[in-house]
KOLLOZA-978743 format. One line per field, with one value per atom (N, C-alpha, C, CB): residue number from 0; chain; atom name; x, y, z. Coordinates in pm, 1 decimal. Each point is the difference from the previous one (the first is absolute). Glycine has a CB too. Layout:
BEGIN
nr	(NUM_...);
kette	(A_...);
atom	(CA_...);
u	(X_...);
v	(Y_...);
w	(Z_...);
This chain:
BEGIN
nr	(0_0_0_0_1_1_1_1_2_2_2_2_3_3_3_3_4_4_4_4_5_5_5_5_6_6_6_6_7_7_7_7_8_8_8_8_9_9_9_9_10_10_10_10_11_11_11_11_12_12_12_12_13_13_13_13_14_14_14_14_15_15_15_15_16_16_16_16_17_17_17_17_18_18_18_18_19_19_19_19_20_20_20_20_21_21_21_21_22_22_22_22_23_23_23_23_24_24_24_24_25_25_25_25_26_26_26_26_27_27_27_27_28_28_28_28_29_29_29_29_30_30_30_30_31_31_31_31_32_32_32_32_33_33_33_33_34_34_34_34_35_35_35_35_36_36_36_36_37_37_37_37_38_38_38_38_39_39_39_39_40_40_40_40_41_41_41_41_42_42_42_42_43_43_43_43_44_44_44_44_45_45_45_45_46_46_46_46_47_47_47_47_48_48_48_48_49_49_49_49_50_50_50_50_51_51_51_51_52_52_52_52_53_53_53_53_54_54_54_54_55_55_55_55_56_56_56_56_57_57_57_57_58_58_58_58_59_59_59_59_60_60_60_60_61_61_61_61_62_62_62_62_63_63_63_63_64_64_64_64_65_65_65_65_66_66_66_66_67_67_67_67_68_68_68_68_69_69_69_69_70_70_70_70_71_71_71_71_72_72_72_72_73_73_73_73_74_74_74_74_75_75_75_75_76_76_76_76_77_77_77_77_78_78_78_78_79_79_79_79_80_80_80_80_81_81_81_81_82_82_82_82_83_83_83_83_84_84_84_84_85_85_85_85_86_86_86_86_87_87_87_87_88_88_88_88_89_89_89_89_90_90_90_90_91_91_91_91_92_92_92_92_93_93_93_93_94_94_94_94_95_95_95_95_96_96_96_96_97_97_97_97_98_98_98_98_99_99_99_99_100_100_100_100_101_101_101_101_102_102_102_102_103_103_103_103_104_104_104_104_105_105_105_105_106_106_106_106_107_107_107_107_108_108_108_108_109_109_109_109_110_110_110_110_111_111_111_111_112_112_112_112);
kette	(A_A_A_A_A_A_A_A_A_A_A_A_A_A_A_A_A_A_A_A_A_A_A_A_A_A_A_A_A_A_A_A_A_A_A_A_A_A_A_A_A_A_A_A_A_A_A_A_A_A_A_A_A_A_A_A_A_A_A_A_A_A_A_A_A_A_A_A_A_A_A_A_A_A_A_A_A_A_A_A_A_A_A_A_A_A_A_A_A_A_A_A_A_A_A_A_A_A_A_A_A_A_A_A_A_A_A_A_A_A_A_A_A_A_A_A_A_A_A_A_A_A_A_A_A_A_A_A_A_A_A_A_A_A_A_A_A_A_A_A_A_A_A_A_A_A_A_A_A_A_A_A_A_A_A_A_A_A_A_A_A_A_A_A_A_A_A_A_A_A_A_A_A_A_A_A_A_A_A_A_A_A_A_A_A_A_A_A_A_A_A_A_A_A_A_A_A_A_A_A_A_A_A_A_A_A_A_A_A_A_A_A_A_A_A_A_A_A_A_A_A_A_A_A_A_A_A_A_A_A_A_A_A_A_A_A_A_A_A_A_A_A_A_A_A_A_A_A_A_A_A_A_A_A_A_A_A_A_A_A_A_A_A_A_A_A_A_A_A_A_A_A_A_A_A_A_A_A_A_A_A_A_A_A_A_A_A_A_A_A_A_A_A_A_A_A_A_A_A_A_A_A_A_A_A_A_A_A_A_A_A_A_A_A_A_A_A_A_A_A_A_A_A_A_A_A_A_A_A_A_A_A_A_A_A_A_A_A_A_A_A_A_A_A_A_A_A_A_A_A_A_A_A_A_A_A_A_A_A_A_A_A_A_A_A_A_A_A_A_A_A_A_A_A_A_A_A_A_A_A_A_A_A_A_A_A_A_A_A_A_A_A_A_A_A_A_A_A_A_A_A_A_A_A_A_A_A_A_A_A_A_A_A_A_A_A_A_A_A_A_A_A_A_A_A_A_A_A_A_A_A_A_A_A_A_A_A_A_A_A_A_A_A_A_A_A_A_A_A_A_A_A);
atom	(N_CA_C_CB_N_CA_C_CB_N_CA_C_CB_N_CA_C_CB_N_CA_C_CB_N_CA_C_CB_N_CA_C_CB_N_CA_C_CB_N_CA_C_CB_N_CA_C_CB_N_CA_C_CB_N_CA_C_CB_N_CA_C_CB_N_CA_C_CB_N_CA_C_CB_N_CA_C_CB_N_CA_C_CB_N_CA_C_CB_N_CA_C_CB_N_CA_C_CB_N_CA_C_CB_N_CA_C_CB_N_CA_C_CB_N_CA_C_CB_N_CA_C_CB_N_CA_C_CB_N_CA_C_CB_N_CA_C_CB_N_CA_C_CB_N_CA_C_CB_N_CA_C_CB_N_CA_C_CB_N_CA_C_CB_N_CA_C_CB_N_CA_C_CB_N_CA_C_CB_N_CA_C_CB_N_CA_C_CB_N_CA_C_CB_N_CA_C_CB_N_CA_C_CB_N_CA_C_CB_N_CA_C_CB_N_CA_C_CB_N_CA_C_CB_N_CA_C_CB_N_CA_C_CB_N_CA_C_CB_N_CA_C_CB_N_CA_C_CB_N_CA_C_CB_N_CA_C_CB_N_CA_C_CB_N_CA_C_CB_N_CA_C_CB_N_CA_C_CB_N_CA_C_CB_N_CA_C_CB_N_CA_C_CB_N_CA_C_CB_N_CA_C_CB_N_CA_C_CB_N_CA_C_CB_N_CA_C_CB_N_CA_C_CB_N_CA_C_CB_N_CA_C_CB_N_CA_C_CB_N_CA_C_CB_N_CA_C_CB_N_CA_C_CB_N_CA_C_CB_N_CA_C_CB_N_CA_C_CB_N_CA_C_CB_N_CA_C_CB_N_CA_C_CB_N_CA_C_CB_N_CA_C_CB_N_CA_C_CB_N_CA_C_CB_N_CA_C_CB_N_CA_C_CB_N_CA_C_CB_N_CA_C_CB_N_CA_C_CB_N_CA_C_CB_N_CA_C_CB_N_CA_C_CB_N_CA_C_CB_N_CA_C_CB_N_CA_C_CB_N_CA_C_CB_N_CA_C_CB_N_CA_C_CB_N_CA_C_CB_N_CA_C_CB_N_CA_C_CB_N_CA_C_CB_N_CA_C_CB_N_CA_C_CB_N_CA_C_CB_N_CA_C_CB_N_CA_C_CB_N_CA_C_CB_N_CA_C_CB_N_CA_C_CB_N_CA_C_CB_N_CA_C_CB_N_CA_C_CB_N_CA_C_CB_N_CA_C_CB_N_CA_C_CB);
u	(13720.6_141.1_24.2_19.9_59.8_57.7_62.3_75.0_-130.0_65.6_81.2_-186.1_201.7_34.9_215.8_-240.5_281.2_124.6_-8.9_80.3_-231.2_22.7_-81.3_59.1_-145.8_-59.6_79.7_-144.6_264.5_112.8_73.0_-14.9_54.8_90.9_-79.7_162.8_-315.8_-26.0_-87.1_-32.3_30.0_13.4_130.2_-171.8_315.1_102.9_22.2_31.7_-76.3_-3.8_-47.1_-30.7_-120.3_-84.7_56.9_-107.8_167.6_67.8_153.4_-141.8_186.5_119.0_-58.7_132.2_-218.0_-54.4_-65.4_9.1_-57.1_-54.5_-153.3_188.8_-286.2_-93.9_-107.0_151.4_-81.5_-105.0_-7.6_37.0_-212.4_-49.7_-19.9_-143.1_222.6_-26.7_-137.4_197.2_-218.2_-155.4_30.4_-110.9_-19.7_59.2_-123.6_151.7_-87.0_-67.1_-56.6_151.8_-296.7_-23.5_42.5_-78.6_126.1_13.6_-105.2_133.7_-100.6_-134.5_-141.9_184.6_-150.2_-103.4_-89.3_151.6_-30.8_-121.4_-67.7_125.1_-87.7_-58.8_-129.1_230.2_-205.4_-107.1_-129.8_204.2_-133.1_-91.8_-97.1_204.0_-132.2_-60.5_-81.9_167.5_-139.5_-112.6_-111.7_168.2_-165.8_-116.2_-88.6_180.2_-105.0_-130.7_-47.7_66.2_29.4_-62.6_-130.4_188.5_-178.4_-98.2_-141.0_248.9_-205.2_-76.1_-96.9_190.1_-127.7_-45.6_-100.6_287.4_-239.4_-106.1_-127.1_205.3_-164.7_-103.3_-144.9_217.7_-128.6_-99.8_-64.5_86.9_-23.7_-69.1_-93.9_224.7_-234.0_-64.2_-122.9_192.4_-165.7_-132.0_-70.8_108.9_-81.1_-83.9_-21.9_98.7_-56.2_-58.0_-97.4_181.2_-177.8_-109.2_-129.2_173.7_-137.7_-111.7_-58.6_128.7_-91.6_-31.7_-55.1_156.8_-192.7_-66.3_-106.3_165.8_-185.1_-114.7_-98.2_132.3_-157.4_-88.4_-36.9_41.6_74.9_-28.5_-108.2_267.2_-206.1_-74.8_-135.1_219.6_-253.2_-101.6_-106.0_138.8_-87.8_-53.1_-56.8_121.8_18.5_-122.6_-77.9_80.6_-113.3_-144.7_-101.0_137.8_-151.9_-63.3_16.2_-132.1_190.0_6.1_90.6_-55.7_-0.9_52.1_16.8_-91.5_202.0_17.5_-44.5_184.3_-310.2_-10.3_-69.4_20.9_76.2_-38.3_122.0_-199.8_302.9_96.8_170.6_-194.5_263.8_147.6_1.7_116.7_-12.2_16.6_114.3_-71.8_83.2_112.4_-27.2_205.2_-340.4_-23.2_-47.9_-63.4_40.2_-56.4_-162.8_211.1_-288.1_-130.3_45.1_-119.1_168.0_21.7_5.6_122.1_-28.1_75.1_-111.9_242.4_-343.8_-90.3_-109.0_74.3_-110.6_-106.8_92.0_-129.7_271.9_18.0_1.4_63.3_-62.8_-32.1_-147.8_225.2_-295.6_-168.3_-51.3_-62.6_160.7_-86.9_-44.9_106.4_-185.3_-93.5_71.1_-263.1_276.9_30.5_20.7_-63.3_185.9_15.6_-104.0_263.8_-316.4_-88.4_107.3_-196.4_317.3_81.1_113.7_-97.9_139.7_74.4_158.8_-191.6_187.4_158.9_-17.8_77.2_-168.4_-43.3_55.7_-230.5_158.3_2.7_116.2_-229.9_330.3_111.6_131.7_-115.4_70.1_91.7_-15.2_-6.3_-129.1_-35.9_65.3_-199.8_175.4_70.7_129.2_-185.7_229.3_161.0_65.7_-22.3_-54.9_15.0_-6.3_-57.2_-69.5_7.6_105.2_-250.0_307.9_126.7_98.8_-54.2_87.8_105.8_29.0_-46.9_-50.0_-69.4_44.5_-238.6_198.5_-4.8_114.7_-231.6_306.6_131.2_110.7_-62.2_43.0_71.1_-26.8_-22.7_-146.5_14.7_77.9_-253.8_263.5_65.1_127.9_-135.5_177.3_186.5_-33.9_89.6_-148.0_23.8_-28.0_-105.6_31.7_-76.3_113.3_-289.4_346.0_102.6_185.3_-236.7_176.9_188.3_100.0_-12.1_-82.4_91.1_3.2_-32.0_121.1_41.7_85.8_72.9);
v	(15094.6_-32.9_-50.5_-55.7_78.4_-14.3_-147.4_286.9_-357.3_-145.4_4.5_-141.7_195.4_32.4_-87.3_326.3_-325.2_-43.0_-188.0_266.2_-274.8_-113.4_-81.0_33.2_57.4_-49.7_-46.3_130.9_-57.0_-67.7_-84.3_122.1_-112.2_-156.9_-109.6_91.3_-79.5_-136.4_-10.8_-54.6_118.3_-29.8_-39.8_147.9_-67.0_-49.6_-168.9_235.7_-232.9_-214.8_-31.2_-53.7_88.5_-69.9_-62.4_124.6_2.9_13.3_-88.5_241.2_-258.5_-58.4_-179.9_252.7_-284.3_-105.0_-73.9_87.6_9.6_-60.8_28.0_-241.3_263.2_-40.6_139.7_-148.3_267.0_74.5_-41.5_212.8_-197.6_-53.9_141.3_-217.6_185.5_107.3_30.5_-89.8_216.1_35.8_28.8_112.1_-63.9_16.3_97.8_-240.2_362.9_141.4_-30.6_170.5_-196.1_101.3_56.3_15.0_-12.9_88.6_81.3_-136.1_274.2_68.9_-78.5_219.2_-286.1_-102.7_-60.3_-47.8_-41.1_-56.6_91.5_-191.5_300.8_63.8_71.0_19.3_17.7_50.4_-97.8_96.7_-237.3_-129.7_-2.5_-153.6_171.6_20.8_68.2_-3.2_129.0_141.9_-37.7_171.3_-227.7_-55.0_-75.3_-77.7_-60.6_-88.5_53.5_-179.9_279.8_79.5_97.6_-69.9_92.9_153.5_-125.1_254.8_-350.5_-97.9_-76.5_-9.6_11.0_-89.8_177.3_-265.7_313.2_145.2_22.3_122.1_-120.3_-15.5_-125.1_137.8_-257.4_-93.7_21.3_-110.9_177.1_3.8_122.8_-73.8_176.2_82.6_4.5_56.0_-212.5_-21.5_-105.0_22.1_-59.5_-132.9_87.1_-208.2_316.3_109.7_81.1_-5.6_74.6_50.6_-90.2_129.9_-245.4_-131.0_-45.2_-93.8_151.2_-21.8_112.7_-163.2_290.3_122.0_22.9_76.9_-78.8_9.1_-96.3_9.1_-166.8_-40.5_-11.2_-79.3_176.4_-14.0_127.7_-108.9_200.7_148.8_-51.8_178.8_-248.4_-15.7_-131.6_112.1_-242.1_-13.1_76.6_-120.4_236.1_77.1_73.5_-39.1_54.1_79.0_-110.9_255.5_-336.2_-122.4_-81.9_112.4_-86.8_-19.5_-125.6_242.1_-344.2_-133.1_-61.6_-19.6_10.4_-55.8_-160.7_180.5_-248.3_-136.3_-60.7_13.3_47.1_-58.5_-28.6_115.8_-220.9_-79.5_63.2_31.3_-58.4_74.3_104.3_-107.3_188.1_82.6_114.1_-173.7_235.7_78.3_-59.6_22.9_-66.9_-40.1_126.2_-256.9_228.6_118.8_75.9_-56.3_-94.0_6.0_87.6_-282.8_210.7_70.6_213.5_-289.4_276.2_155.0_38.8_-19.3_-2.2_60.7_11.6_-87.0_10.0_7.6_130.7_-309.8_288.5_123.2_103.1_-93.7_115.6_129.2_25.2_11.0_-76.4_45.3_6.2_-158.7_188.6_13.7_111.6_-127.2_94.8_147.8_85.0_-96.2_252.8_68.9_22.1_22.1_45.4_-31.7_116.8_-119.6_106.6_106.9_142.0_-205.2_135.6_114.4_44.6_-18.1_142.0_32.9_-41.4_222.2_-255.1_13.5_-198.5_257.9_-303.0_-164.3_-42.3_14.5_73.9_-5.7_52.4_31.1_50.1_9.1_-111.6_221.0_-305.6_-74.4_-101.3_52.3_-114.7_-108.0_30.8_-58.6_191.0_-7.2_34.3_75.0_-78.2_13.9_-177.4_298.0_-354.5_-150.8_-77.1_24.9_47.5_-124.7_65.4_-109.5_243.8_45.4_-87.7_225.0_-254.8_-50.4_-113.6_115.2_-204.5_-141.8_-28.9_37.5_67.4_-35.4_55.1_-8.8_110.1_-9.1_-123.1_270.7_-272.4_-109.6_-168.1_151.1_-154.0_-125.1_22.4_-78.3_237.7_5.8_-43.4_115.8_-102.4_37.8_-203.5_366.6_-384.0_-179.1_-74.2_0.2_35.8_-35.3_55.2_43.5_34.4_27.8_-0.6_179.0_-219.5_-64.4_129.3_-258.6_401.2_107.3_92.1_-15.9_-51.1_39.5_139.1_-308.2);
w	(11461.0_-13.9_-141.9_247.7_-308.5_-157.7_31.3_-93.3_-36.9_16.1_-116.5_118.2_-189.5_-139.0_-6.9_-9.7_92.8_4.0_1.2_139.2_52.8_-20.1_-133.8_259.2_-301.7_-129.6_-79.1_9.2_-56.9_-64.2_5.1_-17.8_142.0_21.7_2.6_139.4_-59.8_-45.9_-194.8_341.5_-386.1_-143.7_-70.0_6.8_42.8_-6.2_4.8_83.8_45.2_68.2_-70.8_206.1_-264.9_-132.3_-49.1_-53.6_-75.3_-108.9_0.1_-15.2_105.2_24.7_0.3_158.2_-62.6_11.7_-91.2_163.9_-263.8_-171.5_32.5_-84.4_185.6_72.7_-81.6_268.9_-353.4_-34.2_-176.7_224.2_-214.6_-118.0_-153.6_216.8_-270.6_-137.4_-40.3_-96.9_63.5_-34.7_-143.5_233.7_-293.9_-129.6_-15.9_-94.7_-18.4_-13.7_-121.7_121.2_-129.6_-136.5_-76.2_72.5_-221.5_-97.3_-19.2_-86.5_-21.7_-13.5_-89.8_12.2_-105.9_-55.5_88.8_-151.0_230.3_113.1_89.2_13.8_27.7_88.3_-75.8_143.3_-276.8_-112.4_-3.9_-156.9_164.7_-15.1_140.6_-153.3_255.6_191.7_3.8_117.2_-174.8_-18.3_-67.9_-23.0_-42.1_-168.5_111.6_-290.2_368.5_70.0_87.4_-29.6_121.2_54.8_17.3_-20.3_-70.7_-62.9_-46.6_-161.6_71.8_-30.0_123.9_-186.7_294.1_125.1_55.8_84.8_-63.1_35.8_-77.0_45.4_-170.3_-76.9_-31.0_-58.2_109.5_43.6_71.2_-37.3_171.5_165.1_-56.6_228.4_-289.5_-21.1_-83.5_59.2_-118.0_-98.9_112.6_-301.6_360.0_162.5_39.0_91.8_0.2_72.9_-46.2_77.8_-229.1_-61.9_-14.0_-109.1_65.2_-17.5_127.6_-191.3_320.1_120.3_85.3_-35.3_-44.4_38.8_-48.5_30.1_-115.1_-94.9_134.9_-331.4_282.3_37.9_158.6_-219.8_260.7_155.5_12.9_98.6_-145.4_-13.5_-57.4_-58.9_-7.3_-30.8_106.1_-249.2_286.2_124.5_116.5_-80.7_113.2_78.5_7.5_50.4_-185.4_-44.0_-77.9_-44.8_131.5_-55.1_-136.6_137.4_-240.9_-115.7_-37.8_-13.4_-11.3_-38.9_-140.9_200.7_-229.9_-124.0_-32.1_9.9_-25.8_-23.7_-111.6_209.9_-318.4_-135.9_-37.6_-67.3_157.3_-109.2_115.6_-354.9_215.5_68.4_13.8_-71.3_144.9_48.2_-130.5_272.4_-320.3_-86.9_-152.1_211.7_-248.2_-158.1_-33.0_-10.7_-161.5_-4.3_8.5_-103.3_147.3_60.3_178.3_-172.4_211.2_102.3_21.4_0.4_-93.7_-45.1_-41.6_-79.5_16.9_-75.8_105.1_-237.5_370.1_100.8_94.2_-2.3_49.3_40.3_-43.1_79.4_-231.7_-33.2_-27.6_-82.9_84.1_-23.8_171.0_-284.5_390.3_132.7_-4.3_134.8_7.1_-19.6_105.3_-65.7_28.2_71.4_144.2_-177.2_250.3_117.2_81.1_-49.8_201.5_48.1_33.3_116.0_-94.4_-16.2_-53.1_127.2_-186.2_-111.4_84.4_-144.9_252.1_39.3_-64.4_304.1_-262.6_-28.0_-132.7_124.4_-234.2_-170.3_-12.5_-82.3_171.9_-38.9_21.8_23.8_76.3_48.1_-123.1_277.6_-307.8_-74.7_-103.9_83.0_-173.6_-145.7_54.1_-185.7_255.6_10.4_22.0_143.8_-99.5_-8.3_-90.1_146.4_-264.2_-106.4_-71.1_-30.2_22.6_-68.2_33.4_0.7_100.2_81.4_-28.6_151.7_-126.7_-28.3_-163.8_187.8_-318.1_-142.6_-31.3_-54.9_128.1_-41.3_77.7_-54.9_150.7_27.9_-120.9_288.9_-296.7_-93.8_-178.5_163.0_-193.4_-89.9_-56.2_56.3_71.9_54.3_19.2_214.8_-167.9_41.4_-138.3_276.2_-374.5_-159.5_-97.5_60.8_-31.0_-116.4_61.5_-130.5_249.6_44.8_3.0_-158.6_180.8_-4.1_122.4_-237.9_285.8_210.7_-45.5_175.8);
């Protein structure tokens, strides 16, 4: 059933009553500015999520990182000297991770989302 009439009158009563509250629109600037933190906030979640694949993928092939922090560049330098995976679909996932992983820390190191 269509409420669309009584939708009106009681917005009518609202509006008459003083009781509805003004919103306020965005200009295009601000909305330019919305898009920017936006894209910016994705790009964060996408550098935690990359930084959170890597060392899982690598836990479950036994492989433990315990010489220090985690994303230095001692670190970066032990994941790239591992030793080969037993299988090629394996060694494909891994270098597709530290890609993932060093472009995301690029994009987070030079502030360019």
């Amino acid at each position: 059933m269509k409420t669309d009439r009584r939708d009106a009158e009681m917005h009518a009563r609202l509006w008459r009553a003083e009781e509805l509250t003004p919103i306020w629109t965005p200009d295009k600037k601000q909305e330019a500015m919305r898009d920017l933190i936006r894209t910016r906030k994705q790009a964060v979640d996408a550098v935690k999520v990359a930084k959170q694949h890597l060392p899982s993928f690598l836990l479950r092939h036994g492989l433990r990182y315990e010489s220090g922090k985690y994303w230095t560049q001692r670190h970066r330098r032990w994941s790239a000297e591992l030793r080969r995976f037993r299988f090629t679909h394996q060694q494909l996932i891994f270098e597709e991770l530290i890609s993932t992983t060093e472009s995301a820390l690029l994009c987070e190191l030079t502030g360019s989302f």
